[in-house]
Z-matrix of the N, CA and C atoms (Angstrom, degrees):
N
C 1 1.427
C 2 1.530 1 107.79
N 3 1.481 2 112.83 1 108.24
C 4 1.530 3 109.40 2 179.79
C 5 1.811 4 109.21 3 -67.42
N 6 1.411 5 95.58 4 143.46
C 7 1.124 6 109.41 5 168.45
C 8 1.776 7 129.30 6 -90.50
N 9 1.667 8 112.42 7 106.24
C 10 1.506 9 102.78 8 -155.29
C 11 2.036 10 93.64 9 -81.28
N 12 1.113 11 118.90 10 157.55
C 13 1.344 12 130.52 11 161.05
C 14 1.422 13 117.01 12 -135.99
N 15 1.683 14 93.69 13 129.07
C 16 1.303 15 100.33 14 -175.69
C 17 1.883 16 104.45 15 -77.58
N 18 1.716 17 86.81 16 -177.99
C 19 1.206 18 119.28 17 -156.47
C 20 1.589 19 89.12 18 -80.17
N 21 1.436 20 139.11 19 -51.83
C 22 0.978 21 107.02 20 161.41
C 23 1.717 22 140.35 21 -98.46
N 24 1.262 23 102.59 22 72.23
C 25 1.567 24 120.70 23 -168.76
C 26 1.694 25 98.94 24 -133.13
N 27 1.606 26 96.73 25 -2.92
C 28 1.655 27 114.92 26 175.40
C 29 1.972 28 96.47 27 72.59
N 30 1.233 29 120.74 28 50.13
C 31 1.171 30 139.25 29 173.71
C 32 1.873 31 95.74 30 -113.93
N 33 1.231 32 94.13 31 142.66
C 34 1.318 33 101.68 32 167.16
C 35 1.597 34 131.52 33 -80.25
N 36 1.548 35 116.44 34 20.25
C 37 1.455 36 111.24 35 -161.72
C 38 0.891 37 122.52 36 109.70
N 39 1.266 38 124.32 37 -135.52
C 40 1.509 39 144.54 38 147.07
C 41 1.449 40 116.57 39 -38.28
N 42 1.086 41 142.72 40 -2.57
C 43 1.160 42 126.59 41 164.96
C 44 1.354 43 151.18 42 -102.76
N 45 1.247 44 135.88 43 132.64
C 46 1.386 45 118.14 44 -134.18
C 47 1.691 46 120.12 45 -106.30
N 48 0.514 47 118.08 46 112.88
C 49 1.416 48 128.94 47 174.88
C 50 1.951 49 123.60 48 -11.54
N 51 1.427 50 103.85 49 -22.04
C 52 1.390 51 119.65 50 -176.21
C 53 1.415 52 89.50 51 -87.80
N 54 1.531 53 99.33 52 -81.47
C 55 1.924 54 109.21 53 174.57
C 56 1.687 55 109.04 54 -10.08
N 57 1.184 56 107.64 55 -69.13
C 58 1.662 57 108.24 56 -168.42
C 59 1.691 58 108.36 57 -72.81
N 60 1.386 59 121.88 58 -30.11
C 61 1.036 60 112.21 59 159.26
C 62 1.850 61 134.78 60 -58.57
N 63 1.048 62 80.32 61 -55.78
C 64 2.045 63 92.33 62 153.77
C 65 1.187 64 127.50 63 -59.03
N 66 1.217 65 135.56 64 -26.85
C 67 1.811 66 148.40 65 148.84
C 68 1.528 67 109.86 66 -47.64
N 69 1.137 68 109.37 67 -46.98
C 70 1.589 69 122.57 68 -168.90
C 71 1.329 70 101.78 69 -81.64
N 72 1.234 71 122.18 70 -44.49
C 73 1.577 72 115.14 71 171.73
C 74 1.073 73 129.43 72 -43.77
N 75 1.617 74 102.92 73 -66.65
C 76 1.419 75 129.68 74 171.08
C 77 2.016 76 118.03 75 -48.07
N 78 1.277 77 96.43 76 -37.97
C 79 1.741 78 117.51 77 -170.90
C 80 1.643 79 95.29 78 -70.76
N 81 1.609 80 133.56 79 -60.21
C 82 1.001 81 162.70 80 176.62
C 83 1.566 82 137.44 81 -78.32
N 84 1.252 83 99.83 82 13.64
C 85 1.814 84 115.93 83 -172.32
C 86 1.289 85 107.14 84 -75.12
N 87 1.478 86 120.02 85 -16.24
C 88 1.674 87 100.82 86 -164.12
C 89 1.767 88 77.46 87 -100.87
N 90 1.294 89 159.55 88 34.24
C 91 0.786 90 138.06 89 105.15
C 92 1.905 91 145.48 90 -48.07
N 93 1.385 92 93.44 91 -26.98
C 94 1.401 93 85.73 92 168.04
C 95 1.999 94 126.47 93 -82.67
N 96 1.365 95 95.27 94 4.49
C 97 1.062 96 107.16 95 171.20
C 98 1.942 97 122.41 96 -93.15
N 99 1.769 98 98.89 97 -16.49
C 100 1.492 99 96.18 98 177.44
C 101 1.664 100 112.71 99 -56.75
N 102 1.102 101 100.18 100 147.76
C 103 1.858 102 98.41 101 151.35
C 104 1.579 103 120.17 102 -141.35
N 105 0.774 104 122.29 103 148.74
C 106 1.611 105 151.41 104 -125.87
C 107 1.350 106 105.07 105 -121.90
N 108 1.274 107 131.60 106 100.22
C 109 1.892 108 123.71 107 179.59
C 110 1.684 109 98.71 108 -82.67
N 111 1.613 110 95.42 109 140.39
C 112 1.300 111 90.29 110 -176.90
C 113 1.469 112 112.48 111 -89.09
N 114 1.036 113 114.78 112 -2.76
C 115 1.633 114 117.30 113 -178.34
C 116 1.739 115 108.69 114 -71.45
N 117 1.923 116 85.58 115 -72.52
C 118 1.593 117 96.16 116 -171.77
C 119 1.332 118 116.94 117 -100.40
N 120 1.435 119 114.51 118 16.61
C 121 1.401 120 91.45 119 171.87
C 122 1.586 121 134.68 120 100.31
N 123 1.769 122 99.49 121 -26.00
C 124 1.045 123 121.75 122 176.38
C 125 2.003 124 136.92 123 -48.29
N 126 0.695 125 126.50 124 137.18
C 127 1.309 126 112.41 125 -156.67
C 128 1.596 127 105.61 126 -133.15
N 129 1.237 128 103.55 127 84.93
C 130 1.474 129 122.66 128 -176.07
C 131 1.712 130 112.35 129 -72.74
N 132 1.865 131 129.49 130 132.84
C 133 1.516 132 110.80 131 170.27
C 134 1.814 133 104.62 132 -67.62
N 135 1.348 134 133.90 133 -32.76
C 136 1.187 135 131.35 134 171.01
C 137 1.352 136 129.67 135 -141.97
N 138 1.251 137 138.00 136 -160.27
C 139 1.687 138 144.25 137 -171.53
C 140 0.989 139 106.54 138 -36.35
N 141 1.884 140 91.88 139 -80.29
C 142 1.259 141 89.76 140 -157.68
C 143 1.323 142 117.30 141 -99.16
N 144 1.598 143 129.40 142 9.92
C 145 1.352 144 109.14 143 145.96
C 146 1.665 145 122.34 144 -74.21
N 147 1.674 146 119.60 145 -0.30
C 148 1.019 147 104.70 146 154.46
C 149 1.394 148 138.90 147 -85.98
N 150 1.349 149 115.35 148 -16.15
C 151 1.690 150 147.86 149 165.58
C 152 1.810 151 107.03 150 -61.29
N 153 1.119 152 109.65 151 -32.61
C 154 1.958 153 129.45 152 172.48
C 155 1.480 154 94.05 153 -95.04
N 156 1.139 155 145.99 154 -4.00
C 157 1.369 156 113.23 155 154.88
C 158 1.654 157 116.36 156 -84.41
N 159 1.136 158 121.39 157 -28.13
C 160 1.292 159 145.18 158 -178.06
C 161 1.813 160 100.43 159 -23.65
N 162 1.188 161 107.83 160 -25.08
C 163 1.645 162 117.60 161 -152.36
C 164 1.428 163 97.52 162 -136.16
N 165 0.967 164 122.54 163 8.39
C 166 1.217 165 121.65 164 177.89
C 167 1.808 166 98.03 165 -104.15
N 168 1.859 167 105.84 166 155.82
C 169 1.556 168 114.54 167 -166.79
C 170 1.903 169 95.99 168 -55.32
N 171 1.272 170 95.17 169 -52.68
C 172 2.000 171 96.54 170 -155.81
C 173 1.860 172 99.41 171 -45.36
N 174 1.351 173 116.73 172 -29.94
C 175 1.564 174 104.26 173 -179.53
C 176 1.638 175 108.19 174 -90.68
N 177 1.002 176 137.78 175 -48.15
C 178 1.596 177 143.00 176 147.48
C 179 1.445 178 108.41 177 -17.37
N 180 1.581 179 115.20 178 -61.52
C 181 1.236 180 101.49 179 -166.22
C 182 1.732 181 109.64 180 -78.71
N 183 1.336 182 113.96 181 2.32
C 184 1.713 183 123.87 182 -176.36
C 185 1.281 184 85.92 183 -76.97
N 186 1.023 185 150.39 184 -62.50
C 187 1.427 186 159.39 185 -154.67
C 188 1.496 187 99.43 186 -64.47
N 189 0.703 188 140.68 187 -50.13
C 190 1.699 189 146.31 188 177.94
C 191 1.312 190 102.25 189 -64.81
N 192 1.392 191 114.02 190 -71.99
C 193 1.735 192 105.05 191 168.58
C 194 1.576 193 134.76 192 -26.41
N 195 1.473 194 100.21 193 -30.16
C 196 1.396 195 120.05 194 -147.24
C 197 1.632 196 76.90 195 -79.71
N 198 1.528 197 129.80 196 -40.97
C 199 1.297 198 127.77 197 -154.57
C 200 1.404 199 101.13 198 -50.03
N 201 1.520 200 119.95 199 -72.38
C 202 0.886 201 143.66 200 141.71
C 203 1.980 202 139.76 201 5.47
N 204 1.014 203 78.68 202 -49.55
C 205 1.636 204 83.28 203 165.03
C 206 1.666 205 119.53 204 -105.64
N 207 1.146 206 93.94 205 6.08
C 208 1.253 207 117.34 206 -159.14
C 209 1.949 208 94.96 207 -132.72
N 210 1.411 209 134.21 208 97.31
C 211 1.678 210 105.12 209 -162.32
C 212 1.709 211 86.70 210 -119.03
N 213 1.519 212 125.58 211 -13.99
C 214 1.301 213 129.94 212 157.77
C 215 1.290 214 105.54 213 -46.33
N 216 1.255 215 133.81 214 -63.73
C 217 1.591 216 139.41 215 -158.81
C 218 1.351 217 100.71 216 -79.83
N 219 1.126 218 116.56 217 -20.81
C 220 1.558 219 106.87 218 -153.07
C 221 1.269 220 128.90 219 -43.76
N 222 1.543 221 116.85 220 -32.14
C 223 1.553 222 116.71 221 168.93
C 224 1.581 223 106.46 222 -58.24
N 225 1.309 224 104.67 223 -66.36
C 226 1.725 225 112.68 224 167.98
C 227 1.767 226 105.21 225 10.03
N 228 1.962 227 68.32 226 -90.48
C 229 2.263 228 75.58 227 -173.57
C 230 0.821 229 125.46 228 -114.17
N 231 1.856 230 121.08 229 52.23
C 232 1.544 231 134.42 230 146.08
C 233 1.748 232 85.57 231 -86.80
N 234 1.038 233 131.79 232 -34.78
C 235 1.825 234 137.93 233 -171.84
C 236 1.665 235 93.03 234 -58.93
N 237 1.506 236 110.69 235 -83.26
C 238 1.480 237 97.83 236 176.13
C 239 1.509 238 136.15 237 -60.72
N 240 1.260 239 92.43 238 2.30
C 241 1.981 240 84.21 239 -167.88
C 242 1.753 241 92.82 240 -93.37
N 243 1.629 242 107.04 241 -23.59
C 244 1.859 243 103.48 242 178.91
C 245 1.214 244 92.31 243 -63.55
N 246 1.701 245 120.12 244 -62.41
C 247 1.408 246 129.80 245 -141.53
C 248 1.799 247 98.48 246 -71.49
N 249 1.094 248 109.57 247 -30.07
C 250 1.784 249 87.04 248 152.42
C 251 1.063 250 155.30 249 -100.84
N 252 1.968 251 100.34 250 0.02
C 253 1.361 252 114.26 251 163.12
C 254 1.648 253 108.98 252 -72.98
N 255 1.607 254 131.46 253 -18.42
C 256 1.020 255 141.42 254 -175.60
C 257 2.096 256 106.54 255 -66.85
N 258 1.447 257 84.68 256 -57.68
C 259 1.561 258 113.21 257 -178.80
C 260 1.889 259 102.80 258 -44.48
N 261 1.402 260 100.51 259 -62.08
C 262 1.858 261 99.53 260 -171.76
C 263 1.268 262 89.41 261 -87.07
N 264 1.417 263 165.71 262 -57.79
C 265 1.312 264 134.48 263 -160.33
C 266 1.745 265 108.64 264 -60.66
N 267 1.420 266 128.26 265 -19.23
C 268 1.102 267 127.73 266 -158.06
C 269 1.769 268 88.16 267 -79.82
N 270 1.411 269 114.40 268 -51.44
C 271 1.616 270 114.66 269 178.31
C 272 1.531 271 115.35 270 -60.20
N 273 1.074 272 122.91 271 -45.02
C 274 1.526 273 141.28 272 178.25
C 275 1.235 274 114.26 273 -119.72
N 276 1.208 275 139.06 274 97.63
C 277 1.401 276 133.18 275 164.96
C 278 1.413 277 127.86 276 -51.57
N 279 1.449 278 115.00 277 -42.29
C 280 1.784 279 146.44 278 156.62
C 281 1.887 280 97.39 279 -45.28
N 282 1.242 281 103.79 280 -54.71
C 283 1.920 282 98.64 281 -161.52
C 284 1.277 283 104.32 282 -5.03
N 285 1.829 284 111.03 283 -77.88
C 286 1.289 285 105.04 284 -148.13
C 287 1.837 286 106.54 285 -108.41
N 288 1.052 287 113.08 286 42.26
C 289 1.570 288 139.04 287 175.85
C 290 1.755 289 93.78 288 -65.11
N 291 1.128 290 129.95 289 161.77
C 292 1.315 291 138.52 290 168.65
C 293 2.008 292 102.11 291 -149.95
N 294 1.499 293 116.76 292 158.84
C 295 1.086 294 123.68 293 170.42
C 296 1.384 295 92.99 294 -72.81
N 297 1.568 296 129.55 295 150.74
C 298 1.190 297 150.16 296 139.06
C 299 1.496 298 119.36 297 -57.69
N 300 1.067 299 109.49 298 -51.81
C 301 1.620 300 121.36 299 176.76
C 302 1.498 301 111.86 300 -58.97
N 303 1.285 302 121.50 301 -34.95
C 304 1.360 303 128.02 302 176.78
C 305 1.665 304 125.97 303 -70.77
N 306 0.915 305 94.80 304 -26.60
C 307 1.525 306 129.45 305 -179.32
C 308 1.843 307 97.93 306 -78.61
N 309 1.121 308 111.94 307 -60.92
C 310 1.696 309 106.66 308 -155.89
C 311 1.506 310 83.83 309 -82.52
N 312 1.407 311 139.40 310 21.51
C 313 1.425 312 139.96 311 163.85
C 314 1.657 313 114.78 312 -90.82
N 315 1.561 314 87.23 313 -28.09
C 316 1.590 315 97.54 314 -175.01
C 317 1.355 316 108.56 315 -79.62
């Protein structure tokens, strides 16, 4: 059952409330596919490139920060931020490697 809205309900008239809802779906779908890390913030288009950030520096290095803003915990997650820099260098030694040259650009 479309929903009509008037003109002053800041509706345009004639137009219906389903319609624009169905535009927005369609306009906006590859949003229901983002996902969202709740730690860092990270903003993955799906799983498992959000499951592959996990090991990547920008979430590692959240964990170190965390000590830090955090100076109660701080042993806490200086503990996890080694024990997972330990964890992905042990799979990849390279993981969290960076160019040097790229860096003295910055």
């Amino acid at each position: 059952e479309a929903l009509q809205m008037n003109s002053h309900e800041g509706g345009g008239g004639g137009v219906t409330q389903d319609r624009v809802e169905d535009g927005a779906r369609r306009k906006y779908s590859w949003l229901d596919r983002l996902v969202v890390c709740q730690e860092c913030s990270h903003v993955a288009k799906d799983l498992p490139r959000h499951k592959e950030h996990f090991n990547e520096a920008r979430h590692i290095n959240w964990l170190r920060n965390q000590a830090y803003r955090e100076p109660k915990k701080r042993a806490l997650w200086l503990k996890i931020w080694y024990n997972t820099i330990e964890k992905v260098e042990q799979e990849n030694p390279w993981a969290l490697a960076f160019d040097e040259r790229e860096e003295a650009l910055i």
